[in-house]
N, C-alpha and C positions, 0 to 999 in steps of 0.2 A: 633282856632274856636272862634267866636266869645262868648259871656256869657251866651246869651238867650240857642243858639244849647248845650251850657255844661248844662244846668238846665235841657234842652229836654231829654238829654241820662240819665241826674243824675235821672231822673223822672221813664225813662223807667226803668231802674234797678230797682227803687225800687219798683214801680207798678209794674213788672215781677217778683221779688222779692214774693209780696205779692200773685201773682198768681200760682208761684210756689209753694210755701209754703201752700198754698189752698189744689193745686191738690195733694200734698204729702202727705200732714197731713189726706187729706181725705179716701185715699190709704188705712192707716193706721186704718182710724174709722170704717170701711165699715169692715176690718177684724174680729176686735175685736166689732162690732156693736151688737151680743146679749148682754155682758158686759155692757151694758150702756142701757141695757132696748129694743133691737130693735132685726129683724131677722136678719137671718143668711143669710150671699150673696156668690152668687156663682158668679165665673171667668165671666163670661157672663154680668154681672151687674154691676163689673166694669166697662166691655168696654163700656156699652152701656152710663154707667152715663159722660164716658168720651167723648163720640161722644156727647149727648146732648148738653156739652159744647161749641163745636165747629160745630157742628148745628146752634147755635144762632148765633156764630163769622158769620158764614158764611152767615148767612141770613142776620142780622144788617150790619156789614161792611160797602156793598154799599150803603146801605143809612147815615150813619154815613160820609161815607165819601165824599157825594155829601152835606150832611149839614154844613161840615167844608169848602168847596166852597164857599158856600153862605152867613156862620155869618160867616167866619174865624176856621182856625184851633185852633190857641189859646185855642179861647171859649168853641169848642167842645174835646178837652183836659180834661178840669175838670169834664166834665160828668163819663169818666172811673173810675175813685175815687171812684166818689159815689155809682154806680152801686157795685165795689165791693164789700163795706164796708156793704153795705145793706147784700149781698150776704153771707157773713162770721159771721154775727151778726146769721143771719136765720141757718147757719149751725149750732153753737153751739150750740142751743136748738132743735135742731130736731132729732128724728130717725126715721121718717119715710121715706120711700123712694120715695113717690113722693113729698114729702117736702124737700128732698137734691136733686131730682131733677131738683127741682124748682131752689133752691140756683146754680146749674150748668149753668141755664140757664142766670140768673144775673150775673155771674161771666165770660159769654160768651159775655153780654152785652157789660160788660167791659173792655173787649179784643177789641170788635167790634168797641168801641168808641173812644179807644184810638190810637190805630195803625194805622188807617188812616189818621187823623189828624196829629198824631205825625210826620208821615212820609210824608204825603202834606207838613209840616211845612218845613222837610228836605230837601226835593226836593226845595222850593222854597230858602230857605237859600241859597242851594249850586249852585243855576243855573248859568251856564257859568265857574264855578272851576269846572273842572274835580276830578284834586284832592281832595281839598274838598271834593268829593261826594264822592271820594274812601271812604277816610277816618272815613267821616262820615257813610255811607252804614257801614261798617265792624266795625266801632264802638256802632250801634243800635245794628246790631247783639250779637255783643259782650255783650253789657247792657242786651240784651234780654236773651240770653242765660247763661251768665253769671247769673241777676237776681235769672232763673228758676234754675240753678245747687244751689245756695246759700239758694235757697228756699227749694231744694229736701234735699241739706245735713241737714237744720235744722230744718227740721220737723220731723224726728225720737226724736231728744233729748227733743223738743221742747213738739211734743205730750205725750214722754214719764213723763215728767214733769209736765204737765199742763191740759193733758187731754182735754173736751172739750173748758176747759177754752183759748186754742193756738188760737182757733177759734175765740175769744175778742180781744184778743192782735192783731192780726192782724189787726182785723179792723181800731185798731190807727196806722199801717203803712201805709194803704190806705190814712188815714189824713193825712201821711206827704207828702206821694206823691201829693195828691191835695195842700198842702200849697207851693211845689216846683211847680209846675205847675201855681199857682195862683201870686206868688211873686216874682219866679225867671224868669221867660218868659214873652218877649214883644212879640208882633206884628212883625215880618220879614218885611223888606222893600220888597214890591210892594204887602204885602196882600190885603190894602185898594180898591188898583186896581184891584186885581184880583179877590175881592170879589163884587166889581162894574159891572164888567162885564158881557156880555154874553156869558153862562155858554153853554157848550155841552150837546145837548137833550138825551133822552134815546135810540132813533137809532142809534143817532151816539157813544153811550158808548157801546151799543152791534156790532156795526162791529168793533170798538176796539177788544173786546172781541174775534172777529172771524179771526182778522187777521192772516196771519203765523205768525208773531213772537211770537205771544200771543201764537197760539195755539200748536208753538214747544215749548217753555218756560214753558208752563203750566203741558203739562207730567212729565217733569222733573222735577219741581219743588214738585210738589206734590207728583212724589213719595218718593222722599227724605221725604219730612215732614213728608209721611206716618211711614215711616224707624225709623225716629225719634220718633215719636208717639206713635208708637208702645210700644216702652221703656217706653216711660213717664207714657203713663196707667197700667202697666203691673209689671213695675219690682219690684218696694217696695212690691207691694201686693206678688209677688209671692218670692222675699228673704226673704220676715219676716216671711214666716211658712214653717216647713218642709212638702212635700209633699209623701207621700209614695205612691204613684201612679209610681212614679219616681225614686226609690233606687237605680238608676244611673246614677244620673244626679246630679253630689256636688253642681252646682248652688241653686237645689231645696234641700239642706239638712237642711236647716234654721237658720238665721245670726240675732245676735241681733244689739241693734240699733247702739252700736258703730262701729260694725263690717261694718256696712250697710252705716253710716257715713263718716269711715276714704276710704270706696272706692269710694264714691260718691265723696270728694274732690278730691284724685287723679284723676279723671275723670275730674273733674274742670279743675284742671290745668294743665291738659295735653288739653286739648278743649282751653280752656283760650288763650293758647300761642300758638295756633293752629292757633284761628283768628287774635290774632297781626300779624302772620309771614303774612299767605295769605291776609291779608287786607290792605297789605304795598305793595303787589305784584299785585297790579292793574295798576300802571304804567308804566310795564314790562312787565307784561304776560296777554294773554285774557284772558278774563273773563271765556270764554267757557270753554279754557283748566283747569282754576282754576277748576271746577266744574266736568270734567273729569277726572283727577288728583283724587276729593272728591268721587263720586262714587267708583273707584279703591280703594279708601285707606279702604271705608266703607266694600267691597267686604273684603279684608283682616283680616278686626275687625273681623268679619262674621268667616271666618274660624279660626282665633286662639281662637276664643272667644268658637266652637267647642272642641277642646285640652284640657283648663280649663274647660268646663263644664262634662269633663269623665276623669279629674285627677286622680281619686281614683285608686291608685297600680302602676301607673307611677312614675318614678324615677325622682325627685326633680327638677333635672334641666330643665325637657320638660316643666309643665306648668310655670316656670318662663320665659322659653323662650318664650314662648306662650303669656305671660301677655306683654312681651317687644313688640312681634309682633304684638298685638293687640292695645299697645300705641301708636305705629309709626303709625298704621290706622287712628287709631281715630282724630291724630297730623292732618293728611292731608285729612281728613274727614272734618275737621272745616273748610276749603276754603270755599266747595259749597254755602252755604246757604247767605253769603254776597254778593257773586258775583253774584248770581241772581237778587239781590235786585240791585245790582247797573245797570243791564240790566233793569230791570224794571224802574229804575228814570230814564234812559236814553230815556225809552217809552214817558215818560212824558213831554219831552220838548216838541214833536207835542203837548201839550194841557195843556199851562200854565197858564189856569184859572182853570183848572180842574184837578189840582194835587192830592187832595186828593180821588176823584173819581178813578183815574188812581192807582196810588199809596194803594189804597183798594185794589186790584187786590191781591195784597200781602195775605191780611188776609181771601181772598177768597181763594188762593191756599194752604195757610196754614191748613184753617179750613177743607177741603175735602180731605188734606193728612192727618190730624189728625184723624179727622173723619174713615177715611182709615183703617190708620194704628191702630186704636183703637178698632173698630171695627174685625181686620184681628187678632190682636193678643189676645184679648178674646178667637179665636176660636183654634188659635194655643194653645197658654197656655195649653187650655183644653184637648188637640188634643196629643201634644208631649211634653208638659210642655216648657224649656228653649228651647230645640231642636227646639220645633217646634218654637217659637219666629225666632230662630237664622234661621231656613228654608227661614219662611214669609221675614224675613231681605233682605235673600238676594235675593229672585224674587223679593223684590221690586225694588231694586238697579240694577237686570238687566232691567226691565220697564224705570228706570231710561235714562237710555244707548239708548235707542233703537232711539227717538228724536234726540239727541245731534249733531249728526254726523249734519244732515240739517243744525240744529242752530246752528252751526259755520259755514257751509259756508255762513249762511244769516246775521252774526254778525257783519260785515263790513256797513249794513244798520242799525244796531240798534246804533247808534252814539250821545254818548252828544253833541257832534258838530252840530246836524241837527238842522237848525233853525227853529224856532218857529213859527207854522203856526198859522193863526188868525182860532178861533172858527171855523167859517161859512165854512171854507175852508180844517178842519180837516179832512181827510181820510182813518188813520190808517197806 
């Protein structure tokens, strides 16, 4: 790859890095939030402060990313930094809750700013290498997710150290992702031109939007994120207290921070080398099937992830077998989420002045499966504690399923190979 695209991933990791580390640490402050002078929150209030974040992605996004059309992606690059750094300063000092809701929303901004850009960038870098865009596709992923895991593991130790003070230090990670964004990243050959050009109007971004492929891609995609989402809002808060509502449910028997830590990384890197395997297998296998394969394996977490959560008086070897079952899932869980995105850059050749409009698509389906699933598992949490989580889980991953079958026989049209139509003549 070439320098600029390794500064783009080096960026996203640690802007995801610093997002993760946000939503983790806050996880964390929201628990213990009378201790520090604020009220008391309930399961509910998590979710919602976590949909608000992805409320914003979802709304910003498309405009963020019809802006990186027009001045270049580059430029609109540096804006994500700043939005979150603002974002992380306003958290440290507040306890009140529509003042960290407000910081959510800032921190959604800068989701919204980056990722469209980042990824118009991608797409245009890699046009015409297939490969390339595998590799690249599954290696955002990987930065992305990789980031948020690195961020989830270090903000137990990190909060537990430094209190609201984690909440400063971040903000100078935000500065370093802006000085990578700003020093290490050129210009991609043919932005000039493509920010020259004429741009796709708003009709024709919404019959995008309405076409099949968009609108079989977009089920699935979205319930996955939800799936995923789910967890993200949900799990630190509810492992770091025991819950007596629950006295049999060992998940909710309450873990402290190392505990909460050293499983957070093995989940790292069993996901980690999840996405190397499946992001090398784009030139072998469809896409579709990667993504079906993902669903299946998520289904499986889902049930072993059952067996450990009712350990208690089971003979030693069930829930480790359980915990193996649940690795080998999660192992082939990590396909899905890159092989959609490279369907999606694939969407984007019909309309390569309008990559990062197209290419938003991304952080629209992400934010309404976050959103989703954030919302879904507040009410689980509260409903059946982990159980219910692990329920919600897995109707979403049958949701997930129910599209797919179409979008593989319609995946033979969705083709990096399809040449590039002019603006005027784009139809979706």
């Amino acid at each position: 790859m070439e320098r600029s695209l390794r500064f783009v991933l080096l960026g996203t990791f640690t802007l995801r890095f610093s997002t993760g580390l946000t939503g983790a640490m806050l996880g964390l402050y929201l628990a213990k939030l009378p201790d520090f002078g604020g009220p008391a929150v309930d399961d509910w209030v998590v979710g919602v402060f976590a949909a608000v974040f992805f409320l914003s992605e979802l709304v910003l996004s498309p405009v963020f990313g019809i802006l990186s059309d027009r001045i270049g992606h580059h430029r609109v690059m540096l804006y994500g930094p700043i939005f979150g750094a603002v974002a992380v300063i306003l958290t440290g000092f507040a306890v009140e809750l529509p003042v960290l809701g407000l910081t959510r929303l800032l921190e959604g901004a800068s989701t919204a700013a980056s990722v469209p850009s980042i990824l118009g960038f991608i797409a245009l870098a890699t046009a015409g290498n297939e490969v390339l865009r595998g590799k690249a596709a599954a290696r955002f992923e990987g930065a992305t997710l990789a980031g948020l895991g690195v961020g989830f593991i270090v903000a137990p130790t990190l909060f537990a150290l430094f209190g609201q003070t984690a909440f400063f230090l971040n903000a100078l990670v935000y500065g370093i992702s802006f000085l990578i964004y700003w020093r290490g990243v050129k210009d991609p050959a043919g932005e000039a031109e493509a920010v020259a050009s004429t741009h796709v109007g708003l009709n024709r971004y919404l019959r995008l939007i309405r076409s099949s492929h968009v609108l079989l891609l977009a089920p699935t995609w979205i319930a996955l994120n939800a799936s995923i989402g789910l967890w993200f809002s949900q799990s630190l808060f509810q492992f770091s207290k025991a819950n007596p509502k629950f006295p049999d449910q060992y998940l909710m028997s309450g873990f402290d921070t190392v505990q909460i830590t050293l499983a957070a990384i093995a989940i790292a890197i069993v996901f980690g080398a999840g996405l190397l395997y499946w992001g090398n297998r784009f030139k072998s296998m469809r896409r579709t099937t990667i993504i079906l394969l993902g669903v299946l394996g998520g289904g499986v977490l889902v049930l072993a992830g059952f067996v450990v959560n009712h350990a208690t008086g089971l003979a030693f070897a069930i829930p480790v077998a359980a915990i193996v079952v649940a690795a080998c899932g999660l192992f082939v869980m990590a396909g899905a989420t890159p092989a959609a995105l490279g369907l999606l850059a694939d969407i984007s050749e019909r309309f390569p002045a309008d990559r990062g409009a197209i290419m938003g698509l991304y952080s629209v389906f992400l934010a309404i499966g976050q959103i989703t699933g954030s919302l879904i598992g507040g009410f689980a949490a509260s409903w059946r504690g982990i159980d219910g989580m692990l329920i919600a889980t897995f109707g979403l991953l049958v949701i997930a399923l129910i599209p797919l079958g179409r979008l593989r026989s319609q995946e033979h049209e969705i083709d990096g190979t399809i040449p590039a139509v002019r603006v005027g003549e784009a139809s979706a």
